[in-house]
DRENZA-542068 format. One line per field, with one value per atom (N, C-alpha, C, O, CB): residue in three letters; atom name; x, y, z. Coordinates in pm, 1 decimal, always signed. Atoms other than C-alpha are relative to their C-alpha. Glycine has a CB too. Layout:
setor: ALA; ...
sefi: CA; ...
east: X; ...
north: Y; ...
up: Z; ...
This chain:
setor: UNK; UNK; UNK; UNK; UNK; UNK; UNK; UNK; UNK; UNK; UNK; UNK; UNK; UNK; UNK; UNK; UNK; UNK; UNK; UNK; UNK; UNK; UNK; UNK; UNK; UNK; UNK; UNK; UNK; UNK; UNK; UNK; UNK; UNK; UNK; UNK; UNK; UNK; UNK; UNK; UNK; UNK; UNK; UNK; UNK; UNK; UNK; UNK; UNK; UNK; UNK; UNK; UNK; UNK; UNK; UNK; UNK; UNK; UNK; UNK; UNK; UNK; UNK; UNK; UNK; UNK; UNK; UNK; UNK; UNK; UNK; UNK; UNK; UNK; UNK; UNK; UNK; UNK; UNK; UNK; UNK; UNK; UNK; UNK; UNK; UNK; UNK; UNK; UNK; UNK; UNK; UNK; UNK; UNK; UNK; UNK; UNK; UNK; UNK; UNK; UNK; UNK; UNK; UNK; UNK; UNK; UNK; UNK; UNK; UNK; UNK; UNK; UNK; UNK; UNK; UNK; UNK; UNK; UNK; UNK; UNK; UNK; UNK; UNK; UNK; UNK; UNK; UNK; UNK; UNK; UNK; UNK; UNK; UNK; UNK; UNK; UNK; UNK; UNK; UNK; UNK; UNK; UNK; UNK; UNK; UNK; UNK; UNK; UNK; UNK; UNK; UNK; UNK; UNK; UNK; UNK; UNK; UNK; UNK; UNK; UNK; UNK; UNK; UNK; UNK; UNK; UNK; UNK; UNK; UNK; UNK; UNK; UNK; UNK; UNK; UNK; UNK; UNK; UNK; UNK; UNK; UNK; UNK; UNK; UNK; UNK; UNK; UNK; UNK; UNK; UNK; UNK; UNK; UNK; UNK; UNK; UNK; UNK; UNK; UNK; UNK; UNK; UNK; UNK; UNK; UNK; UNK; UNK; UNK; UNK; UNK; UNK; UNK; UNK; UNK; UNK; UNK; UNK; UNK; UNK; UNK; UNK; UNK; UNK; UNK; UNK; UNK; UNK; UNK; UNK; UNK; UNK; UNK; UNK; UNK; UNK; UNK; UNK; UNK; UNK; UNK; UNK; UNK; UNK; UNK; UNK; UNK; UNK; UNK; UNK; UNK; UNK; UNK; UNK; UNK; UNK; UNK; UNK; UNK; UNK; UNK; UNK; UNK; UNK; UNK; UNK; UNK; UNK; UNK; UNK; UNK; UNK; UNK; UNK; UNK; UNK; UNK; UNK; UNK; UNK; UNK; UNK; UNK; UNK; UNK; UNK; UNK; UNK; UNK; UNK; UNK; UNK; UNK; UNK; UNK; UNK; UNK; UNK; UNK; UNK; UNK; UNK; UNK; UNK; UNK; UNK; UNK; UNK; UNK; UNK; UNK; UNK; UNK; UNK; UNK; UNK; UNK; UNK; UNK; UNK; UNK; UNK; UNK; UNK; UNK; UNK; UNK; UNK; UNK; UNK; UNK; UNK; UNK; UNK; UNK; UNK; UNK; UNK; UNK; UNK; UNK; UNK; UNK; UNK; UNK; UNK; UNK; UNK; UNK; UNK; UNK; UNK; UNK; UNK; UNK; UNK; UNK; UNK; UNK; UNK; UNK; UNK; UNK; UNK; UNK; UNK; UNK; UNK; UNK; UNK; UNK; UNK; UNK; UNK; UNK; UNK; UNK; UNK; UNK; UNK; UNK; UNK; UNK; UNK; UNK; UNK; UNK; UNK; UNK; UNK; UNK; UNK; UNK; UNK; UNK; UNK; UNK; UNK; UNK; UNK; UNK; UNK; UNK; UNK; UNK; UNK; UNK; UNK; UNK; UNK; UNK; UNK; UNK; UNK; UNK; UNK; UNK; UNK; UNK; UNK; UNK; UNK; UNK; UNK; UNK; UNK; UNK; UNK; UNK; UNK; UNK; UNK; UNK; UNK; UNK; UNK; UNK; UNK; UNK; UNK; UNK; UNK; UNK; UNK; UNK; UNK; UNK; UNK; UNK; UNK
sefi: N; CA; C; O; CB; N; CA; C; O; CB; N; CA; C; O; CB; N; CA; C; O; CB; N; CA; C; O; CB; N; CA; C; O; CB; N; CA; C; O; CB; N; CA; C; O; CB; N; CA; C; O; CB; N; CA; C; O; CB; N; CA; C; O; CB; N; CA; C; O; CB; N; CA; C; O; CB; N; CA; C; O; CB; N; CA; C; O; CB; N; CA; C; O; CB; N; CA; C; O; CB; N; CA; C; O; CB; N; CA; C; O; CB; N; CA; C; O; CB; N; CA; C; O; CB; N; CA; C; O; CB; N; CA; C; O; CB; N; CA; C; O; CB; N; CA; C; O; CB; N; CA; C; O; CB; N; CA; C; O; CB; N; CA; C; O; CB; N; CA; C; O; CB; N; CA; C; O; CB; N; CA; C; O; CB; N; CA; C; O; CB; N; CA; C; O; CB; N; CA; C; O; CB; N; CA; C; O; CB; N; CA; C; O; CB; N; CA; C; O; CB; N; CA; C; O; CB; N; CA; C; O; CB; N; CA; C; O; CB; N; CA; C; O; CB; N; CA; C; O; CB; N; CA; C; O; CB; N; CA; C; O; CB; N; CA; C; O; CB; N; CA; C; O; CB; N; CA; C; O; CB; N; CA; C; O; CB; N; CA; C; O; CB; N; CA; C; O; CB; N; CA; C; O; CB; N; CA; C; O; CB; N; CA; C; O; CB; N; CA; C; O; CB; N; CA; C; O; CB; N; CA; C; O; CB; N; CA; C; O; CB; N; CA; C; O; CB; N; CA; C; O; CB; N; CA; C; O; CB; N; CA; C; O; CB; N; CA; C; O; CB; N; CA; C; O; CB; N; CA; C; O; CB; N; CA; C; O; CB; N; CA; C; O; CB; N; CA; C; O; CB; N; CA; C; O; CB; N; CA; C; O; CB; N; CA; C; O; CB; N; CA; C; O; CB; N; CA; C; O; CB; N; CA; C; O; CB; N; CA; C; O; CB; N; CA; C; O; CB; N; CA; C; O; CB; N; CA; C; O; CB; N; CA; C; O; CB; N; CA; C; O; CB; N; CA; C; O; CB; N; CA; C; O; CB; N; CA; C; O; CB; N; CA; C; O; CB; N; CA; C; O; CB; N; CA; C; O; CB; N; CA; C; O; CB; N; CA; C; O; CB; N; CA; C; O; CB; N; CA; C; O; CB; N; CA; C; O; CB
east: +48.5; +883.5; -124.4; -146.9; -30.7; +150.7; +524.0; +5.8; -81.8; -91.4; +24.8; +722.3; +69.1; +113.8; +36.0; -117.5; +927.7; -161.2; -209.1; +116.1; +174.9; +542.0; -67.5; -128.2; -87.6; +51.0; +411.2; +90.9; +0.1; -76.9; -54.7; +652.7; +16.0; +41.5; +52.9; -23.2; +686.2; -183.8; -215.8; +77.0; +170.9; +257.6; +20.2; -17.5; -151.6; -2.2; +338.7; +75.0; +24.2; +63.7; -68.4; +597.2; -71.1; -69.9; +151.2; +89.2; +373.6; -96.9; -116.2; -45.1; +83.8; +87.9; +41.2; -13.6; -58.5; -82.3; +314.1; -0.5; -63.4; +147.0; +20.0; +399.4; -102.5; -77.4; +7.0; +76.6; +70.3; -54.4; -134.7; -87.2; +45.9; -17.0; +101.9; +66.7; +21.6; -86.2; +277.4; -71.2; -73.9; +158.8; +59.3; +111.3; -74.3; -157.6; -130.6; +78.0; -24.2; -23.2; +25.5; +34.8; +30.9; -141.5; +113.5; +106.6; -68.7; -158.9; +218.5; +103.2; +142.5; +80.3; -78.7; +443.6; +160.7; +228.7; +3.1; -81.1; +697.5; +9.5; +118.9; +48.8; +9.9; +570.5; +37.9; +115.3; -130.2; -37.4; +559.0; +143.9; +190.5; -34.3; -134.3; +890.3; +100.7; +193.6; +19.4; -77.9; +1045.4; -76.0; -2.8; +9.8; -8.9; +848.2; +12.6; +51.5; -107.7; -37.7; +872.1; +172.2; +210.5; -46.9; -143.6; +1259.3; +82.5; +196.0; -10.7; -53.7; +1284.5; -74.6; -17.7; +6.3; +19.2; +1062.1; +82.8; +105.8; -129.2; -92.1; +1287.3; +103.7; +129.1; +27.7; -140.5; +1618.2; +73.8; +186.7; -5.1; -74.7; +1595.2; -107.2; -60.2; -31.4; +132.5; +1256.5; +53.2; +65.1; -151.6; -97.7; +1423.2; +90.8; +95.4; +85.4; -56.9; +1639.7; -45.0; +13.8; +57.4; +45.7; +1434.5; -54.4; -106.2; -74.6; +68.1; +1329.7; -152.0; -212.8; -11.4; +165.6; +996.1; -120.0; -241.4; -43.6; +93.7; +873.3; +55.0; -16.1; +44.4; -42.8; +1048.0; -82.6; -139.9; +151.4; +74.9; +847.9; -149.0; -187.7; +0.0; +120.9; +515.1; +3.5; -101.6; -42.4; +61.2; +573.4; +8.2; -29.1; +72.2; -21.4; +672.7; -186.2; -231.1; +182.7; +115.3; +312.5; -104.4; -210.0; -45.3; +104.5; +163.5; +6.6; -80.6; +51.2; -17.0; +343.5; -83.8; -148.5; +117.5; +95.5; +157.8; -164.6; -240.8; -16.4; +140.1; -176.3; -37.0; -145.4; -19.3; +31.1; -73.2; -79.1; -72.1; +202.7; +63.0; -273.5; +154.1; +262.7; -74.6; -106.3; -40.8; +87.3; +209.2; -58.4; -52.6; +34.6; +67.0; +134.8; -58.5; -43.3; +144.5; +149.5; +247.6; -148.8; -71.1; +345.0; +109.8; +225.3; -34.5; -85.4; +486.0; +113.8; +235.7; -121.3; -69.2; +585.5; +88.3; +185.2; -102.7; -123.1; +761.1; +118.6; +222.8; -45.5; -81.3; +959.2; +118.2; +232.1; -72.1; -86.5; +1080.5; +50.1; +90.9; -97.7; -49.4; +1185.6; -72.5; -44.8; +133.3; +100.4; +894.1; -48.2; -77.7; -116.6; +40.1; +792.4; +66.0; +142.5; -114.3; -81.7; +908.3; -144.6; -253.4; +160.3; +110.1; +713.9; +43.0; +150.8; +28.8; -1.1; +626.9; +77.9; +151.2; -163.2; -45.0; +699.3; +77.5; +85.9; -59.7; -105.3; +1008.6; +48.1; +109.7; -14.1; +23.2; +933.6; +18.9; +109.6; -226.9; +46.4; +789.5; +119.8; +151.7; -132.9; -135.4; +1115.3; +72.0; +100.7; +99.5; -122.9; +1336.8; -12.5; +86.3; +10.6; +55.5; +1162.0; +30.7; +134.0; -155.9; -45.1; +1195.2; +108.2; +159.3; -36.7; -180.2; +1543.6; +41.1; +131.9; +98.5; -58.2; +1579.1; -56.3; -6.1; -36.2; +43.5; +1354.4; +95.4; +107.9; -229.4; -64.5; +1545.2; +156.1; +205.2; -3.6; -133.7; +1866.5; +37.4; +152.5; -1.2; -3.0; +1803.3; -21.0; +34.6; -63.7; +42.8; +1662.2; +102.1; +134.6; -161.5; -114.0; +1977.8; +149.0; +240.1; +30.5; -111.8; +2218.3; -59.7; +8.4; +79.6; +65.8; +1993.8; +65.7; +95.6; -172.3; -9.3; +2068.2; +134.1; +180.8; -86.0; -109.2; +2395.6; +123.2; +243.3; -1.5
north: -119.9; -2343.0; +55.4; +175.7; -30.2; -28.0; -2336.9; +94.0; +162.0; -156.1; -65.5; -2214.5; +108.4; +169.2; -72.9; -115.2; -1947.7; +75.3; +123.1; +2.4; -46.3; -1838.2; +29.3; +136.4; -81.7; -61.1; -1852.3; +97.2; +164.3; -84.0; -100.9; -1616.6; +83.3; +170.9; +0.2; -102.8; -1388.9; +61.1; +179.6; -14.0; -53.8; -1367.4; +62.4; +178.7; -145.8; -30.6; -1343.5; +150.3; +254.6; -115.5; -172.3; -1036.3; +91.7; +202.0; +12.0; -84.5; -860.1; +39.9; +161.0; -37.1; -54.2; -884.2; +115.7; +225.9; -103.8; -70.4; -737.0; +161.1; +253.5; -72.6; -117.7; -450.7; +69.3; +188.5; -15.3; -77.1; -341.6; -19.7; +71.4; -45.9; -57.7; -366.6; +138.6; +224.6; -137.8; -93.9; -132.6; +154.4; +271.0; -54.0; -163.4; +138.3; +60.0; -10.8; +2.9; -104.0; +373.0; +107.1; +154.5; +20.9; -178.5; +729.4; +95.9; +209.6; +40.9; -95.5; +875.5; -69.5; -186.1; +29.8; +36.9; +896.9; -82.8; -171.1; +113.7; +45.9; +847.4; -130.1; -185.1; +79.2; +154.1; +503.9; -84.1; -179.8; -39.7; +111.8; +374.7; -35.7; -149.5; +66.8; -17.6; +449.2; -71.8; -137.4; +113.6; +101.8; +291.7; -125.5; -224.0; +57.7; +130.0; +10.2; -57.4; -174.2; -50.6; +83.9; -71.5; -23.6; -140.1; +110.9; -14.9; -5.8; -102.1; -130.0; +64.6; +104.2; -298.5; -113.1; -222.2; +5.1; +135.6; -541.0; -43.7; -161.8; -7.0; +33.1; -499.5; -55.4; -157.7; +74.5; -17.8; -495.1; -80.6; -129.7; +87.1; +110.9; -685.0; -118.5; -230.9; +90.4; +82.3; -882.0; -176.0; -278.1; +103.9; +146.1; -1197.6; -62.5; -185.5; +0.9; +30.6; -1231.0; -24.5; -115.2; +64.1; +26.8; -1220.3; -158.7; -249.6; +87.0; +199.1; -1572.2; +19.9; +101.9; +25.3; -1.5; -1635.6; +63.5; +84.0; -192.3; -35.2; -1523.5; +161.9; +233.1; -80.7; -129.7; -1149.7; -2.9; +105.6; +35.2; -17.6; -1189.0; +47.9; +164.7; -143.8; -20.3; -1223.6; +81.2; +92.0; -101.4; -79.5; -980.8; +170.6; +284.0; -19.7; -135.7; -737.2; -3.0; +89.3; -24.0; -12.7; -833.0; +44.8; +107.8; -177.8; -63.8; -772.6; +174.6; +261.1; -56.5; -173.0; -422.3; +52.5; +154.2; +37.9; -75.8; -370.9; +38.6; +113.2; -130.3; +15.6; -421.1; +133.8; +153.5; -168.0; -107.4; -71.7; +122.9; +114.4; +74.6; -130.7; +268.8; +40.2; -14.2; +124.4; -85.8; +490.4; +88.3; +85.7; +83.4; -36.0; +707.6; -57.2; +11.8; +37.8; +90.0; +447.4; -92.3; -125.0; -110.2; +33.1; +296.7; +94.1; +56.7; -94.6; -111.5; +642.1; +19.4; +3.5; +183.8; -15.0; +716.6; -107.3; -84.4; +6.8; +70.9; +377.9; +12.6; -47.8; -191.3; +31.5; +423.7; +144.9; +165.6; -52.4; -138.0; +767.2; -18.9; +86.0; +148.2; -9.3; +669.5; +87.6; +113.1; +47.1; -73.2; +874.7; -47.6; +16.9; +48.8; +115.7; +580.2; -145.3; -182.5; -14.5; +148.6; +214.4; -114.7; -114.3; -29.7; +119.1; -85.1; -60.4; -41.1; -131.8; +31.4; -264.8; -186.0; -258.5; +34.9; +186.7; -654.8; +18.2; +121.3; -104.3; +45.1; -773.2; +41.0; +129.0; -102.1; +6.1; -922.4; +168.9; +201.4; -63.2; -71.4; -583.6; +92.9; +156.5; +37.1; -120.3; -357.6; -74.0; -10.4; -12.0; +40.0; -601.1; +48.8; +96.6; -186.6; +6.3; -575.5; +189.0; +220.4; -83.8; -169.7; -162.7; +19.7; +108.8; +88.9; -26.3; -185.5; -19.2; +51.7; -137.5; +49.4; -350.7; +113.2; +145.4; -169.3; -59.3; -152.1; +164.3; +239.4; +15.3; -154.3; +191.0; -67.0; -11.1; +69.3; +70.3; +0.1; +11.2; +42.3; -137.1; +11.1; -26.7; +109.3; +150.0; -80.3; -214.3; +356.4; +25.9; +119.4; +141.0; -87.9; +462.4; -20.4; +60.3; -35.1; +1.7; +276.7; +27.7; +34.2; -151.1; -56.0; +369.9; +165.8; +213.1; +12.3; -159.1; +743.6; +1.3; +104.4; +111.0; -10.7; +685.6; -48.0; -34.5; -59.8
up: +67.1; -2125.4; +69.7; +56.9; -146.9; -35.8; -1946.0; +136.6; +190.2; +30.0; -132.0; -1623.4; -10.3; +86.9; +122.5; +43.8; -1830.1; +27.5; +130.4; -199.5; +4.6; -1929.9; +88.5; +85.7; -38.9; -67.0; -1645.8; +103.1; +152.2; +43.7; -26.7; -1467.6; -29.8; +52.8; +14.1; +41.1; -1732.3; +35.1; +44.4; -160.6; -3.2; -1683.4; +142.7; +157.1; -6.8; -118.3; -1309.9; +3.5; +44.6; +76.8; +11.2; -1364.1; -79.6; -24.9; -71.2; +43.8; -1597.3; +74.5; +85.2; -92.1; -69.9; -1366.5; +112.9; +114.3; +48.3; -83.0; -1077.2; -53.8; -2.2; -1.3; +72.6; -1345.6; +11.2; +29.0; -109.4; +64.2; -1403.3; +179.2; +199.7; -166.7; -143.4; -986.2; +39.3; +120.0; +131.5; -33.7; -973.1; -75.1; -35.6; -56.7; +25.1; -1158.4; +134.8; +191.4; -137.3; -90.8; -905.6; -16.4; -119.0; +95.1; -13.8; -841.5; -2.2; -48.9; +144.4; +11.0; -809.8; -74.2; -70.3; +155.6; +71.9; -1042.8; +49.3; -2.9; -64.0; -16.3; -856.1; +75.8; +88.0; +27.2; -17.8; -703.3; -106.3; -108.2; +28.6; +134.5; -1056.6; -8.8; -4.3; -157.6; +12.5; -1088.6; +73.5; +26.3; +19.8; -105.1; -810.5; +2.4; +12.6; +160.5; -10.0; -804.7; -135.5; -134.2; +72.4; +142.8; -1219.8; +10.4; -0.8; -165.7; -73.8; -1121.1; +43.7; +4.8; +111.0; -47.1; -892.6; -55.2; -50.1; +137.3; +69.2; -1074.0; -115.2; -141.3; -47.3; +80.5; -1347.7; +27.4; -36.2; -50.8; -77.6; -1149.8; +81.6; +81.9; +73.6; -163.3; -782.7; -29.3; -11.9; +229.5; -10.7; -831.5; -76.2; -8.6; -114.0; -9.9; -1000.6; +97.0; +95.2; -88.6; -126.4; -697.9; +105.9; +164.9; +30.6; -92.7; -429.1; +49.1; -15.8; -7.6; -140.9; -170.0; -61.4; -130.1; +297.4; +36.0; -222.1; +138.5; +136.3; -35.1; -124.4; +136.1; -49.0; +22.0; +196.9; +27.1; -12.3; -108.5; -99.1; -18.5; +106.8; -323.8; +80.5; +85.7; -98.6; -83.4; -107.4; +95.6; +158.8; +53.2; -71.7; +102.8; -86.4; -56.5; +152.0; +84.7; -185.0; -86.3; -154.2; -148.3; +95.4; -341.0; +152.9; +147.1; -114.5; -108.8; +37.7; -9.6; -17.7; +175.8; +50.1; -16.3; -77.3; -52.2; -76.4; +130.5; -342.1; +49.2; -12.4; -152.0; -38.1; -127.0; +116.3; +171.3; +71.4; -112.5; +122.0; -155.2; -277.8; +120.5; +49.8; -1.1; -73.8; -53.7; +143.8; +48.8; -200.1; +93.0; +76.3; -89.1; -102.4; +110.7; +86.1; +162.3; +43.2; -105.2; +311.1; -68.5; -1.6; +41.6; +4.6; +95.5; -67.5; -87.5; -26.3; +83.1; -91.5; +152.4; +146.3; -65.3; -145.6; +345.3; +37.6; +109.9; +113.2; -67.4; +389.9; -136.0; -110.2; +53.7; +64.2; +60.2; -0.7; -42.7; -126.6; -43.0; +159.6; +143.0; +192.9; -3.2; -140.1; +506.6; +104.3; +221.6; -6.0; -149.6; +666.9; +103.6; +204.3; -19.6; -68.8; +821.2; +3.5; -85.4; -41.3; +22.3; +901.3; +24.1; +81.7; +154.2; +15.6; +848.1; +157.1; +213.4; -162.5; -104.4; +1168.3; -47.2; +20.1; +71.8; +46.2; +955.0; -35.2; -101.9; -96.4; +68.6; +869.4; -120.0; -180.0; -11.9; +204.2; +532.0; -66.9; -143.4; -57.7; +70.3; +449.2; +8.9; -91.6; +30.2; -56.6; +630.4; -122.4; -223.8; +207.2; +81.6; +438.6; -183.9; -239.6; +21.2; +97.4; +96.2; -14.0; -73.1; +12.2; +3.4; +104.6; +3.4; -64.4; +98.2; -36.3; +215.3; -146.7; -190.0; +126.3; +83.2; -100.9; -155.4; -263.1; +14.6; +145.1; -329.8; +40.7; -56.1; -29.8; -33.6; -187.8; -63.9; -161.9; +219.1; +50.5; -274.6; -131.2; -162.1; +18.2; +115.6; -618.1; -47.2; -149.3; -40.8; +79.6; -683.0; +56.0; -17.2; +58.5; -35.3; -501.6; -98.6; -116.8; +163.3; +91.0; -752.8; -158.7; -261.0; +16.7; +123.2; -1026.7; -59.9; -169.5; +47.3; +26.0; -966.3; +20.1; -28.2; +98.6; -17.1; -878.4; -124.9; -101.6; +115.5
């Protein structure tokens, strides 16, 4: 039970790093914490919380495809959060 608890503390915190300045960040990233974020490896978790640590611009540009992340982790982790807003709307 203590490690249900602490995960659900861990996904809440996540939640409330996901708020940002644009609406439509929130959106996509509350989206996939709901959605893909139980699924992910644990080196995809950490690099989705390194994500949470870019400016709003930077990361609003890699989630629109204006830009590509130079790391992996971080390419793979977008691939995944665009994945999920695309069957969302679909």
């Amino acid at each position: 039970m203590a490690e249900k608890y602490s995960n659900q503390y861990s996904k809440d915190r996540l939640l409330w790093s996901c708020r940002r300045g644009m609406l439509e960040l929130d959106l996509l990233l509350k989206d996939f914490i709901l959605e893909g974020y139980d699924s992910l490896q644990l080196s995809d978790r950490k690099a989705f919380e390194t994500l949470l640590e870019y400016p709003d611009a930077v990361l609003f540009d890699l989630l629109m495809g204006k830009s590509i992340a130079a790391d992996q982790g971080i390419a793979s982790v977008i691939k995944k959060i665009r994945s999920i807003a695309t069957s969302a709307t679909s």
